[in-house]
Structures are given as structure tokens and as C-alpha cells.
mmCIF entry with sequence, helices, sheets and N, C-alpha, C, O atoms, coordinates in Angstrom:
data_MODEL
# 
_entry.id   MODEL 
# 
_entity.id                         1 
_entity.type                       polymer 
_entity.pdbx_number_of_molecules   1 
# 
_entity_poly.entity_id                      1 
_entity_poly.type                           'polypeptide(L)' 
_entity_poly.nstd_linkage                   no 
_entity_poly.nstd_monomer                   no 
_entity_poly.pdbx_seq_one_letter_code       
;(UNK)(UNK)(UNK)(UNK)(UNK)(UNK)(UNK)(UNK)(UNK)(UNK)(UNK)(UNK)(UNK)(UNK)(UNK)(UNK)
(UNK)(UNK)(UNK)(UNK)(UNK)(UNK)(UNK)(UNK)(UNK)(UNK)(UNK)(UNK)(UNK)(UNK)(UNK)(UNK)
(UNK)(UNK)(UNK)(UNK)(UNK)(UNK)(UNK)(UNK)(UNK)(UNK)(UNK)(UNK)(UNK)(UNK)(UNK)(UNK)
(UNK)(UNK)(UNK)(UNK)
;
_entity_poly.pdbx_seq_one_letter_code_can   XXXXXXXXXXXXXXXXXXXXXXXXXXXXXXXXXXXXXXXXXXXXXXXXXXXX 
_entity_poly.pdbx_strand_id                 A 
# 
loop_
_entity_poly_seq.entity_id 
_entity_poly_seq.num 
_entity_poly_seq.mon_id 
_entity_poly_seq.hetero 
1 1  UNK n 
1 2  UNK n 
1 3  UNK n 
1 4  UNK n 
1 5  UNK n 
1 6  UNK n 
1 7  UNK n 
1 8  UNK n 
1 9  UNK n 
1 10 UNK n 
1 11 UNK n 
1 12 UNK n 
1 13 UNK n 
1 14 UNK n 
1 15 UNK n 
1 16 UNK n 
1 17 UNK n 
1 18 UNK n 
1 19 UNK n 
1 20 UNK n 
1 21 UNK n 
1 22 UNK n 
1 23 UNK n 
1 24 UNK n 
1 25 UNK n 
1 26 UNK n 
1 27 UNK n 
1 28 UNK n 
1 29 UNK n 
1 30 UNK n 
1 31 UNK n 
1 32 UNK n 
1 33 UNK n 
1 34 UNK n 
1 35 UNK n 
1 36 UNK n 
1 37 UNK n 
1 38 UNK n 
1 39 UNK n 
1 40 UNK n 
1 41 UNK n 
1 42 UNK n 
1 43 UNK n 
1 44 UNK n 
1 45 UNK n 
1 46 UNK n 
1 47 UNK n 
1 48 UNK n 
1 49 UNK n 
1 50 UNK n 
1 51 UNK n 
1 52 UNK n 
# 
_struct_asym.id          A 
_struct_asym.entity_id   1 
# 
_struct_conf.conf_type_id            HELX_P 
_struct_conf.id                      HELX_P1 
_struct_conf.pdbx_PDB_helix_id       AA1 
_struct_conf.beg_label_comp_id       UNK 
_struct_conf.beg_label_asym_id       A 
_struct_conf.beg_label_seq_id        19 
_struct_conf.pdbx_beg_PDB_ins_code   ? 
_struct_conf.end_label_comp_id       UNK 
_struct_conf.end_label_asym_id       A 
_struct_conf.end_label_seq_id        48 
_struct_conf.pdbx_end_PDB_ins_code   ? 
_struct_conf.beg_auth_comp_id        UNK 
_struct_conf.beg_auth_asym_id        A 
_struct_conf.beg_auth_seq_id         19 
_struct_conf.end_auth_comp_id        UNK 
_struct_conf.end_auth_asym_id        A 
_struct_conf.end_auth_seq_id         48 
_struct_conf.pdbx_PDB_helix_class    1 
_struct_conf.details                 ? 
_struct_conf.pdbx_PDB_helix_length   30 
# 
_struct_conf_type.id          HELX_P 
_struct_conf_type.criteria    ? 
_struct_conf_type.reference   ? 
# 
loop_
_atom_site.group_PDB 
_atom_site.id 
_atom_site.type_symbol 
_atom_site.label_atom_id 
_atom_site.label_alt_id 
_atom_site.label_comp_id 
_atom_site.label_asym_id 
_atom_site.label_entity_id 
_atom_site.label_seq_id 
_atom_site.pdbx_PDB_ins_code 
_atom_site.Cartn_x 
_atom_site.Cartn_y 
_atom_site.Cartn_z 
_atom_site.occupancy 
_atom_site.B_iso_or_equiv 
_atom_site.pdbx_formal_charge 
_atom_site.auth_seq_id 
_atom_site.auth_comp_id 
_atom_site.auth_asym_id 
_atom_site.auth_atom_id 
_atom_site.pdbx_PDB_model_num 
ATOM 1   N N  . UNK A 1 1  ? 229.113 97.176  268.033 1.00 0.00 ? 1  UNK A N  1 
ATOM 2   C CA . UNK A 1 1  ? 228.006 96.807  267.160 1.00 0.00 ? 1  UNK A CA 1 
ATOM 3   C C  . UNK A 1 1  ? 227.555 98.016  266.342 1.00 0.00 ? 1  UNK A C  1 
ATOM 4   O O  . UNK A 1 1  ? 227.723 99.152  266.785 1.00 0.00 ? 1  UNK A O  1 
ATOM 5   N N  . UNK A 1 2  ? 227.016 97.803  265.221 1.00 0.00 ? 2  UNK A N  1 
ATOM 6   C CA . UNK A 1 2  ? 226.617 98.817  264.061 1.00 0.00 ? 2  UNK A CA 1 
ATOM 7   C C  . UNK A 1 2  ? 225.350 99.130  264.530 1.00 0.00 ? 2  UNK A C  1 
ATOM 8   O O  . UNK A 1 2  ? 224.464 98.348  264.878 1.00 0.00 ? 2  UNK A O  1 
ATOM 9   N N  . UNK A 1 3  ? 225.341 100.523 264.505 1.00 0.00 ? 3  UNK A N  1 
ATOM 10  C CA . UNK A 1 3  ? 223.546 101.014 263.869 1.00 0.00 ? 3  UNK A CA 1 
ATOM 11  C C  . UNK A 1 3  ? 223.136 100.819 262.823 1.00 0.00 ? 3  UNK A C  1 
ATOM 12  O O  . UNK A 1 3  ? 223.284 101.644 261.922 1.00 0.00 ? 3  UNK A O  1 
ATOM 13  N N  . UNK A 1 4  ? 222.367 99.414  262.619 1.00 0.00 ? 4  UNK A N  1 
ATOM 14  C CA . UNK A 1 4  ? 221.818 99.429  260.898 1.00 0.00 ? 4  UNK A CA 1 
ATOM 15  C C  . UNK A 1 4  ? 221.110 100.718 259.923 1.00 0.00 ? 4  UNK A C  1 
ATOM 16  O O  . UNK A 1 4  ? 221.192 101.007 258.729 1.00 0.00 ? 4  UNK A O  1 
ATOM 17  N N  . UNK A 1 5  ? 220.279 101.392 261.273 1.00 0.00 ? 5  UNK A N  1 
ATOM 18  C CA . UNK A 1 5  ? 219.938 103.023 260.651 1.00 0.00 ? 5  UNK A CA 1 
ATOM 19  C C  . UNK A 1 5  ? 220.838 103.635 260.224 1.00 0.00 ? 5  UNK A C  1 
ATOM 20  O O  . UNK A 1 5  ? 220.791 103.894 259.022 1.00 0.00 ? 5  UNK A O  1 
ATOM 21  N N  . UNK A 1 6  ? 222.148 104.167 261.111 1.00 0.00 ? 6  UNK A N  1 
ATOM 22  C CA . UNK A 1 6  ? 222.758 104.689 260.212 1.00 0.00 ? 6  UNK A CA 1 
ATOM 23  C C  . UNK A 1 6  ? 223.496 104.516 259.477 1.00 0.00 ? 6  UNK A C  1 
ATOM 24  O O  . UNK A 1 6  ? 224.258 105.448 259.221 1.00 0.00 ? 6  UNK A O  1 
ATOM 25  N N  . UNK A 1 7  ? 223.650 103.216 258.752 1.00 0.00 ? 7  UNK A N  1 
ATOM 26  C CA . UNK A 1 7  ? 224.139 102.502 257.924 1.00 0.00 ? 7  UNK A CA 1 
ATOM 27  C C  . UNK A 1 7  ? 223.203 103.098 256.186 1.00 0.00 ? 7  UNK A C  1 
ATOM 28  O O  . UNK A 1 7  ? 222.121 103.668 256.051 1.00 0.00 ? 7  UNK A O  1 
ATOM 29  N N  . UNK A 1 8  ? 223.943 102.763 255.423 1.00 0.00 ? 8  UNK A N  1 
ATOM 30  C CA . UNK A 1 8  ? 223.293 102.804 253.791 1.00 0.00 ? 8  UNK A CA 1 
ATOM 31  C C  . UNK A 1 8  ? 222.384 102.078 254.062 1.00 0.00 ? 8  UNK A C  1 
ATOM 32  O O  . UNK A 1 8  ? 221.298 102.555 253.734 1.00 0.00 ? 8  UNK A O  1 
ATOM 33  N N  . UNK A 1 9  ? 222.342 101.139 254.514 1.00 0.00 ? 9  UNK A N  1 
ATOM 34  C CA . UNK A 1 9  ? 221.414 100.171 253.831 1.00 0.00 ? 9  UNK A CA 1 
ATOM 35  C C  . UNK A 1 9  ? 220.184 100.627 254.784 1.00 0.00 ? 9  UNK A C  1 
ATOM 36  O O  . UNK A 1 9  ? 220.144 101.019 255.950 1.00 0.00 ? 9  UNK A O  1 
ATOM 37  N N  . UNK A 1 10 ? 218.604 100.278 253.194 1.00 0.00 ? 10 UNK A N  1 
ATOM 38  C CA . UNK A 1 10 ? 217.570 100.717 253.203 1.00 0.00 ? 10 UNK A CA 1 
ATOM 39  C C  . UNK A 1 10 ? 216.414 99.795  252.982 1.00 0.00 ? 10 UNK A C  1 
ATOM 40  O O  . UNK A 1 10 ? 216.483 99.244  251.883 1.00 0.00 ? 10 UNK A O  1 
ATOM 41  N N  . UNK A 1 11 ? 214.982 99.340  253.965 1.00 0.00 ? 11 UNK A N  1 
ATOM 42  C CA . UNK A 1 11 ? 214.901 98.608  253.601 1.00 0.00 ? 11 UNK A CA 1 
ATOM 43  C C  . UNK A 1 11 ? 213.604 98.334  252.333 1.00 0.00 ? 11 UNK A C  1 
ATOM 44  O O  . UNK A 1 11 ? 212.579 99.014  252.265 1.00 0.00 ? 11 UNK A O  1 
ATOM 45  N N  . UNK A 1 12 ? 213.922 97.296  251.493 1.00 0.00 ? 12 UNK A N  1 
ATOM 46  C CA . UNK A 1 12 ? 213.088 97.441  250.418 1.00 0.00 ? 12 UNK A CA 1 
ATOM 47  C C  . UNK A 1 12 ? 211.544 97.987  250.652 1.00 0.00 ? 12 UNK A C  1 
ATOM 48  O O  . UNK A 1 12 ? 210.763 97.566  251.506 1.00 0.00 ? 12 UNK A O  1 
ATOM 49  N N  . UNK A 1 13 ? 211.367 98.731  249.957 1.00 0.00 ? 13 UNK A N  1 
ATOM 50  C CA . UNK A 1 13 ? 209.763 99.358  249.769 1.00 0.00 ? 13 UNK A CA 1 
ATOM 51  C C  . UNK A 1 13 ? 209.109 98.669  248.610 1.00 0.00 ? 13 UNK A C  1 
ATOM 52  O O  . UNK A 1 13 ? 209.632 98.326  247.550 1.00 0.00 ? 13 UNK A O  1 
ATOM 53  N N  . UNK A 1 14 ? 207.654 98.506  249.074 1.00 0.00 ? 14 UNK A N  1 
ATOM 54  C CA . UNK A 1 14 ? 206.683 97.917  248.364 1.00 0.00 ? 14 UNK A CA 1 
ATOM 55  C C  . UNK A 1 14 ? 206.436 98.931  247.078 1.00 0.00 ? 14 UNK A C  1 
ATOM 56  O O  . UNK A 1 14 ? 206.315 100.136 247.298 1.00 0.00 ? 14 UNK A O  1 
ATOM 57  N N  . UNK A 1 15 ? 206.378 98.502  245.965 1.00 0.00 ? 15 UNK A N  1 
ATOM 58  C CA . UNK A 1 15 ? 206.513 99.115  244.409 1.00 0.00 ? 15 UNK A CA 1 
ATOM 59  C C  . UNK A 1 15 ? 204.771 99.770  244.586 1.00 0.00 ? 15 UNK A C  1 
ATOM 60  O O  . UNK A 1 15 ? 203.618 99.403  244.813 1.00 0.00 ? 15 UNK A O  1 
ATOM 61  N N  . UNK A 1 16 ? 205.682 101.097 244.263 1.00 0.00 ? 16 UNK A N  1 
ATOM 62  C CA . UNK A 1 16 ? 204.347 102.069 244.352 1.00 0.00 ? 16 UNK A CA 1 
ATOM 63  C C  . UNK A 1 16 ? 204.055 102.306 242.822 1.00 0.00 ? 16 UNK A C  1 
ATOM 64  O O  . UNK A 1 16 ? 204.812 102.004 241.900 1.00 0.00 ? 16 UNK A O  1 
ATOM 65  N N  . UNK A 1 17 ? 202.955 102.838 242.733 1.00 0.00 ? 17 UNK A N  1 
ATOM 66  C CA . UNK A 1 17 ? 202.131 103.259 240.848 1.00 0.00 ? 17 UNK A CA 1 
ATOM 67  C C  . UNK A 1 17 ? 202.794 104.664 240.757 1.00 0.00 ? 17 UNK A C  1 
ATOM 68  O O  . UNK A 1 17 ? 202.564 105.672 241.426 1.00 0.00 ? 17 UNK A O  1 
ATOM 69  N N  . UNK A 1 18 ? 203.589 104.478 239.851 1.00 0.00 ? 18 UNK A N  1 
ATOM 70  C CA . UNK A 1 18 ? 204.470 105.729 239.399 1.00 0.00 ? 18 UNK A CA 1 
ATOM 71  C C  . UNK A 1 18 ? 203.441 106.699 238.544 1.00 0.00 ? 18 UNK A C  1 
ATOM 72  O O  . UNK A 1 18 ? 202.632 106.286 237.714 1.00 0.00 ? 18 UNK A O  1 
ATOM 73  N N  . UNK A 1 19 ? 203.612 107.847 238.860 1.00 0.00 ? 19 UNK A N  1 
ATOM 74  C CA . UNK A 1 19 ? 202.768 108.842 237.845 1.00 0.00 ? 19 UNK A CA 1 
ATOM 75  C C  . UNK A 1 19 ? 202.501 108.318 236.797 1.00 0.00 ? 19 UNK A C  1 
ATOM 76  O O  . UNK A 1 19 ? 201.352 107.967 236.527 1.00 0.00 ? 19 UNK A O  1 
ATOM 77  N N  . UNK A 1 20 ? 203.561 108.154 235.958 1.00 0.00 ? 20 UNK A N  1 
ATOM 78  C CA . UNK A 1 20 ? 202.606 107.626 234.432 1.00 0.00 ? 20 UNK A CA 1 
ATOM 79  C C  . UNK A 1 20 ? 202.197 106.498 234.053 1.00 0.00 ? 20 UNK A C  1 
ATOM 80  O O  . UNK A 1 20 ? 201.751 106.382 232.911 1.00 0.00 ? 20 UNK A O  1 
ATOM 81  N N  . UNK A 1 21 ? 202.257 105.363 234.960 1.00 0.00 ? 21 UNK A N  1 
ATOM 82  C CA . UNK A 1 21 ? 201.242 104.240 235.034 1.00 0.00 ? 21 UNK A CA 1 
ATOM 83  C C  . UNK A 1 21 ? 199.973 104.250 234.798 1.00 0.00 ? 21 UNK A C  1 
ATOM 84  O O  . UNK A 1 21 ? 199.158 103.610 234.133 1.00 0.00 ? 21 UNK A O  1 
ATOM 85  N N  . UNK A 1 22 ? 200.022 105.765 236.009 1.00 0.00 ? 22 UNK A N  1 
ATOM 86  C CA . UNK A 1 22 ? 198.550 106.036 236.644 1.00 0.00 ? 22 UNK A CA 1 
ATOM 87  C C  . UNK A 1 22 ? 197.897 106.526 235.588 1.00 0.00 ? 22 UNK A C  1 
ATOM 88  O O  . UNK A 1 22 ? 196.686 106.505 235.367 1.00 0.00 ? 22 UNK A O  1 
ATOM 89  N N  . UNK A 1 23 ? 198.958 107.065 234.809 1.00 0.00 ? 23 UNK A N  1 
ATOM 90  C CA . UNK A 1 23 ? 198.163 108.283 233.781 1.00 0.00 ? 23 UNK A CA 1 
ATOM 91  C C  . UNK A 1 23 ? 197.740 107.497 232.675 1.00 0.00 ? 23 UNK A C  1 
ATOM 92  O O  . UNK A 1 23 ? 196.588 107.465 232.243 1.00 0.00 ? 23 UNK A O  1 
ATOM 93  N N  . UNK A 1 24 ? 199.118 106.600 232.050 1.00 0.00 ? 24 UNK A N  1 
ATOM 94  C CA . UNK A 1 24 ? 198.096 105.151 231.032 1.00 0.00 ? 24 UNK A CA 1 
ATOM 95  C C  . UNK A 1 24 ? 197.000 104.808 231.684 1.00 0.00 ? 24 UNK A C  1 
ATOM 96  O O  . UNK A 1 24 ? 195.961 105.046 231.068 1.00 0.00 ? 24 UNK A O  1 
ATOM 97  N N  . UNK A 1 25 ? 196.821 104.040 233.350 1.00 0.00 ? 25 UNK A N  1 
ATOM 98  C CA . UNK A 1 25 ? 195.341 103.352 233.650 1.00 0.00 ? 25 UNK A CA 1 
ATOM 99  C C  . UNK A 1 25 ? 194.742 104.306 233.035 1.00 0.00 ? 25 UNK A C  1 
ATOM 100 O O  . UNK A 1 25 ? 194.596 104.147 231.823 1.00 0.00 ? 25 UNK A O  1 
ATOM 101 N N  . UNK A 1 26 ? 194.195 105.629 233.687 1.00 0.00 ? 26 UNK A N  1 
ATOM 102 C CA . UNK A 1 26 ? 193.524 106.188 233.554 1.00 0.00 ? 26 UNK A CA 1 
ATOM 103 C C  . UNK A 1 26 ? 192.803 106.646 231.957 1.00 0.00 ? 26 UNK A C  1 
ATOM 104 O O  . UNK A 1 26 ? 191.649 106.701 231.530 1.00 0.00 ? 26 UNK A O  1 
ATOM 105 N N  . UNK A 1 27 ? 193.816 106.854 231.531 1.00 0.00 ? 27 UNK A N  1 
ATOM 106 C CA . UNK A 1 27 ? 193.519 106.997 229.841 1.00 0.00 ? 27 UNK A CA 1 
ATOM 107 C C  . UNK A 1 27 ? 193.281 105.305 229.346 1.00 0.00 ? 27 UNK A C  1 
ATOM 108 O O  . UNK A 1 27 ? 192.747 105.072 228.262 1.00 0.00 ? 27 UNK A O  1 
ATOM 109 N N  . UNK A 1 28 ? 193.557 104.623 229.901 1.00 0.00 ? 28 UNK A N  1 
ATOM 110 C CA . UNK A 1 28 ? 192.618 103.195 229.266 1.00 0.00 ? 28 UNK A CA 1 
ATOM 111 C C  . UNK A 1 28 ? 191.420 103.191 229.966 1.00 0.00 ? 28 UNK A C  1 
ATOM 112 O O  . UNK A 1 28 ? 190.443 103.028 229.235 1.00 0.00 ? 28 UNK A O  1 
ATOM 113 N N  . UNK A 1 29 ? 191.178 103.322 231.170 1.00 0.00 ? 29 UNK A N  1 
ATOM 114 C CA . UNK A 1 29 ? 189.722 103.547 231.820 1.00 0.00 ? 29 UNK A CA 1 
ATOM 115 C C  . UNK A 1 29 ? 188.861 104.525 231.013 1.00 0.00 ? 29 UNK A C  1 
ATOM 116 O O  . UNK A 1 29 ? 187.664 104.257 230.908 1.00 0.00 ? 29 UNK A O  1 
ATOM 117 N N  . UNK A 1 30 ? 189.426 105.817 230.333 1.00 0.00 ? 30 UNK A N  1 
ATOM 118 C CA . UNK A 1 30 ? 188.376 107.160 229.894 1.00 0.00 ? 30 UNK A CA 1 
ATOM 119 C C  . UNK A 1 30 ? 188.187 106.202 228.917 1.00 0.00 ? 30 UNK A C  1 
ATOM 120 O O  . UNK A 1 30 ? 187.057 105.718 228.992 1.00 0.00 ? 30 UNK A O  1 
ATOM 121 N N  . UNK A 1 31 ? 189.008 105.647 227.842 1.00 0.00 ? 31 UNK A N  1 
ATOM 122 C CA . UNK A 1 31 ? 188.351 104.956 226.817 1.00 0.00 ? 31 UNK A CA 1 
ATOM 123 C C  . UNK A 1 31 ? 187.732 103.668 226.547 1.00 0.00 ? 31 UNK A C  1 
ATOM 124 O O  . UNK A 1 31 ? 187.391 103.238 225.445 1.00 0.00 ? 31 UNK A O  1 
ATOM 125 N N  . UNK A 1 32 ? 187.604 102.973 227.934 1.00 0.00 ? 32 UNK A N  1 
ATOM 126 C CA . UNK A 1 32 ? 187.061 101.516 228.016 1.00 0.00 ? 32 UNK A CA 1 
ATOM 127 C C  . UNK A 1 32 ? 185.446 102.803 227.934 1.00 0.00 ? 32 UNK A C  1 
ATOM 128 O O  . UNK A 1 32 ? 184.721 102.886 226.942 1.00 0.00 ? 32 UNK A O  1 
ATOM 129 N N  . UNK A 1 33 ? 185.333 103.295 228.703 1.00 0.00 ? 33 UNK A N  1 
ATOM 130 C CA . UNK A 1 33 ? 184.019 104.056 229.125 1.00 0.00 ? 33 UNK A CA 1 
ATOM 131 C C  . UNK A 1 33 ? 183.461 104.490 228.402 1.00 0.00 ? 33 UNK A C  1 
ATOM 132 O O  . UNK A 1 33 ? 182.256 104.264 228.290 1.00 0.00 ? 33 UNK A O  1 
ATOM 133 N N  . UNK A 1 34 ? 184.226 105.412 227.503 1.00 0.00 ? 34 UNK A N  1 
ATOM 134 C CA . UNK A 1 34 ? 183.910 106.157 226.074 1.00 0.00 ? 34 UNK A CA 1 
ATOM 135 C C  . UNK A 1 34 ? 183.372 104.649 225.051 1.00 0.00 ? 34 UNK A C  1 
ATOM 136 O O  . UNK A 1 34 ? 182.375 104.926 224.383 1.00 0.00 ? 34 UNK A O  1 
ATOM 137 N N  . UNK A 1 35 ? 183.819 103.337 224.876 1.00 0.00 ? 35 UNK A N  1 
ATOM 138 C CA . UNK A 1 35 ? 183.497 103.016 224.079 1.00 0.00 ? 35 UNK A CA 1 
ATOM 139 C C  . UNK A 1 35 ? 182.050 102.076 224.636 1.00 0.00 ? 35 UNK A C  1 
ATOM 140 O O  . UNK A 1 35 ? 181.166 101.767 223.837 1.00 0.00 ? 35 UNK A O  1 
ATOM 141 N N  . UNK A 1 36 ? 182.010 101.822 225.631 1.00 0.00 ? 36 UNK A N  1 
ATOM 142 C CA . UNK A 1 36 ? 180.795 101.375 226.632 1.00 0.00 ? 36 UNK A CA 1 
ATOM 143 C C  . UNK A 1 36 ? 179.355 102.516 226.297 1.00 0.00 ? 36 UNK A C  1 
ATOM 144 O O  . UNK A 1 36 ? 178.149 102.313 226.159 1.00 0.00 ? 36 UNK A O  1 
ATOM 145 N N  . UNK A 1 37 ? 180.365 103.956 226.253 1.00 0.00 ? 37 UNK A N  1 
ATOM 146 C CA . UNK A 1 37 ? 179.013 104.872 226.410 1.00 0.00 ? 37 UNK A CA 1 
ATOM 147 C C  . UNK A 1 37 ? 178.558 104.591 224.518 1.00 0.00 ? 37 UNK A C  1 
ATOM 148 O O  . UNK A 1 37 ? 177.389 104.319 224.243 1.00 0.00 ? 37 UNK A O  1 
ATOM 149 N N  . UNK A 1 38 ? 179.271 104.667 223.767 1.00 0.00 ? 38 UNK A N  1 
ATOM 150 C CA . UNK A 1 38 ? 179.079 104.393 222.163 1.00 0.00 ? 38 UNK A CA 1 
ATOM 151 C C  . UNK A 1 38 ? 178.513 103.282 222.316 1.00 0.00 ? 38 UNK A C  1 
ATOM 152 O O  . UNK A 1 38 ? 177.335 103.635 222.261 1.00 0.00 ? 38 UNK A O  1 
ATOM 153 N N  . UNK A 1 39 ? 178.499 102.259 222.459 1.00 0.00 ? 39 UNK A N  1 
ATOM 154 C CA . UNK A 1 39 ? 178.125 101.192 222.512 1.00 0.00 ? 39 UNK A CA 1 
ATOM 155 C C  . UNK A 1 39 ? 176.637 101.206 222.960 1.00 0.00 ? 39 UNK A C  1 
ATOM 156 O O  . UNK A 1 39 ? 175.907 101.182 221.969 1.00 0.00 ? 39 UNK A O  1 
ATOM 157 N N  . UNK A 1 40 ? 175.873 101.242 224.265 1.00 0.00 ? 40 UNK A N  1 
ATOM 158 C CA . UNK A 1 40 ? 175.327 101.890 225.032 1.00 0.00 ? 40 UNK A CA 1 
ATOM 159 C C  . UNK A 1 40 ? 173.932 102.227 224.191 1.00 0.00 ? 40 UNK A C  1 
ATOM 160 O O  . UNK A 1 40 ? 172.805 101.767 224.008 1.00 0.00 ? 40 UNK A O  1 
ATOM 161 N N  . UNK A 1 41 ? 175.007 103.651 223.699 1.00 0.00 ? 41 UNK A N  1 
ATOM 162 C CA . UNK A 1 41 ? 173.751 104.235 222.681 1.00 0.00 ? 41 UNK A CA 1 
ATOM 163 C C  . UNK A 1 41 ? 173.192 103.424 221.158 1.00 0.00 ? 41 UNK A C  1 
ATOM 164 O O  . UNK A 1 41 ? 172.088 103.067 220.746 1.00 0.00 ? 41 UNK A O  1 
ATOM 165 N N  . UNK A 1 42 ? 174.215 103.384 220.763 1.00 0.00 ? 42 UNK A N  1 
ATOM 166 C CA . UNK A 1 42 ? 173.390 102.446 219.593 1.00 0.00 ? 42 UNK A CA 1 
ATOM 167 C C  . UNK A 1 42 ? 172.509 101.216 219.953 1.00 0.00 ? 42 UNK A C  1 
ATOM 168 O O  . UNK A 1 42 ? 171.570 100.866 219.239 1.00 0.00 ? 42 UNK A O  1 
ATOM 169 N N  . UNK A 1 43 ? 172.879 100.556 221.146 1.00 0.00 ? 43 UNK A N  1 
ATOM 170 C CA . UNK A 1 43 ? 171.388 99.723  221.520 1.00 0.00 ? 43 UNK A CA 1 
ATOM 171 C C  . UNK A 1 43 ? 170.712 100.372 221.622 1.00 0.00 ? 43 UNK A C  1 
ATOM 172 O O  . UNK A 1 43 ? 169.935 100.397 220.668 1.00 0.00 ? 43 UNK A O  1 
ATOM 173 N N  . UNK A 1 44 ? 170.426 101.357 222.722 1.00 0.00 ? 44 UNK A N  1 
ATOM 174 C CA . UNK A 1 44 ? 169.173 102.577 222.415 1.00 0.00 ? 44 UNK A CA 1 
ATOM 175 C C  . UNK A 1 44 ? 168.360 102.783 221.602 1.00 0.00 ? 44 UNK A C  1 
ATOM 176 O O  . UNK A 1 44 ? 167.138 102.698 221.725 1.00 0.00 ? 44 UNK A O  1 
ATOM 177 N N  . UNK A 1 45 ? 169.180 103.173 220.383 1.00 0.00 ? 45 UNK A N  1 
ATOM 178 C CA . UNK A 1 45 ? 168.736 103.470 219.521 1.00 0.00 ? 45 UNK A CA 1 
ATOM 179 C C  . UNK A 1 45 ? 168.394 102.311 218.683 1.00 0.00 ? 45 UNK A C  1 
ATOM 180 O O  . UNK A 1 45 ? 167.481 102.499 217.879 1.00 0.00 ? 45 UNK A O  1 
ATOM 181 N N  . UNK A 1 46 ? 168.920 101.201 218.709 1.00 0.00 ? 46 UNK A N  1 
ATOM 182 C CA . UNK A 1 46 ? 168.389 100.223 217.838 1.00 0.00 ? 46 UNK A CA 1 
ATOM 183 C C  . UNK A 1 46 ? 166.977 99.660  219.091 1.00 0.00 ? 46 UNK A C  1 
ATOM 184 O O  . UNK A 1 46 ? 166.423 98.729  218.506 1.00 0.00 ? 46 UNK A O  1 
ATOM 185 N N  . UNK A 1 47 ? 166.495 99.807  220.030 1.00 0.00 ? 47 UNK A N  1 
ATOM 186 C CA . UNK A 1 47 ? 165.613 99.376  220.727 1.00 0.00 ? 47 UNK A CA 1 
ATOM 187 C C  . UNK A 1 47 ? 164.732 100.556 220.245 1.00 0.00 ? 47 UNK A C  1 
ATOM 188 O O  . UNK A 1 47 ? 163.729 100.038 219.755 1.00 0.00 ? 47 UNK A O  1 
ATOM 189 N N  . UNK A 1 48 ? 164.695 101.135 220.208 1.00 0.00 ? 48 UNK A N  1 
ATOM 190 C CA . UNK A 1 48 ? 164.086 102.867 220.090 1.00 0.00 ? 48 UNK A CA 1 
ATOM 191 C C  . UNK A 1 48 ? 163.238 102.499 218.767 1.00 0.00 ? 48 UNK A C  1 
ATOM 192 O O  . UNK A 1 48 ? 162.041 102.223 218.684 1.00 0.00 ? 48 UNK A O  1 
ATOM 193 N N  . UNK A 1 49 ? 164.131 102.572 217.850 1.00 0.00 ? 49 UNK A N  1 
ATOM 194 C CA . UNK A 1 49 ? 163.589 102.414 216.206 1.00 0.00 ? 49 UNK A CA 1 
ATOM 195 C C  . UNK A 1 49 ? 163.355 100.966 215.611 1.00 0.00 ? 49 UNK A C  1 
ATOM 196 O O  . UNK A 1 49 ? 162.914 100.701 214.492 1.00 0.00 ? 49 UNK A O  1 
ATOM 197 N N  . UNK A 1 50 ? 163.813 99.936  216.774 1.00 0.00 ? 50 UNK A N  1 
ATOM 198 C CA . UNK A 1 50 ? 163.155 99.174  216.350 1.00 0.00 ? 50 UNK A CA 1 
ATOM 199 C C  . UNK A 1 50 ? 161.328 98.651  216.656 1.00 0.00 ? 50 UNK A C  1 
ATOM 200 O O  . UNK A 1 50 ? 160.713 97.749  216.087 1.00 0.00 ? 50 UNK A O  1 
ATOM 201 N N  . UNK A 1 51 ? 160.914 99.451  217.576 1.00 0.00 ? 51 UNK A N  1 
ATOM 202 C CA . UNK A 1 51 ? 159.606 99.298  217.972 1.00 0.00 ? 51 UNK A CA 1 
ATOM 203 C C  . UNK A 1 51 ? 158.909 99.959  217.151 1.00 0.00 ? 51 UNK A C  1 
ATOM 204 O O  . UNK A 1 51 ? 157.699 99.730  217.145 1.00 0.00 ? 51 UNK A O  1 
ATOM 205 N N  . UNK A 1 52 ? 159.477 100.998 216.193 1.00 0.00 ? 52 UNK A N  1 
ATOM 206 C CA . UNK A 1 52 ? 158.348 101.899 214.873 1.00 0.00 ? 52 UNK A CA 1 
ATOM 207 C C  . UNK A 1 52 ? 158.174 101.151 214.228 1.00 0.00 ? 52 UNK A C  1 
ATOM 208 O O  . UNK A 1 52 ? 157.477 101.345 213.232 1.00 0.00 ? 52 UNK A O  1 
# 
């Protein structure tokens, strides 16, 4: 009988987030945020100046 260990065969691994996946999420997250924080402020400011 065979040792399946030491055989080639390997068994499938669950698909991990490769570095530059991570690095697109991430750079779509800084700019979902960035445009939330722009956003953000001009209500501010339209609440702000609209009470003068």
C-alpha cells in the first residue's frame, strides 16, 4: 500500500487573498473613505452657513 504523504499529491487549499488583492481592497477602502470624508464636510458646511 502507498503513503499518500509521500506521494505528489497535495491536498487542495482554501484560496487565500494574494498580496495585491489586498493592496486593490485597500486602496478602494482609502478612497471609499476619502470620498465619505469630502462628502461629510460639505454637509457641514452647508448646515453651518446655512443657519446665517
Amino acid at each position: 500500500m502507498r503513503d499518500v504523504r509521500s506521494s505528489g499529491f497535495q491536498f487542495p487549499r482554501p484560496h487565500r487573498i494574494t498580496r495585491g488583492s489586498k493592496q486593490i481592497r485597500d486602496k478602494r477602502t482609502a478612497q471609499a473613505l476619502l470620498v465619505f470624508g469630502v462628502v461629510l464636510a460639505c454637509v457641514e458646511l452647508y448646515v453651518i452657513f446655512g443657519v446665517l
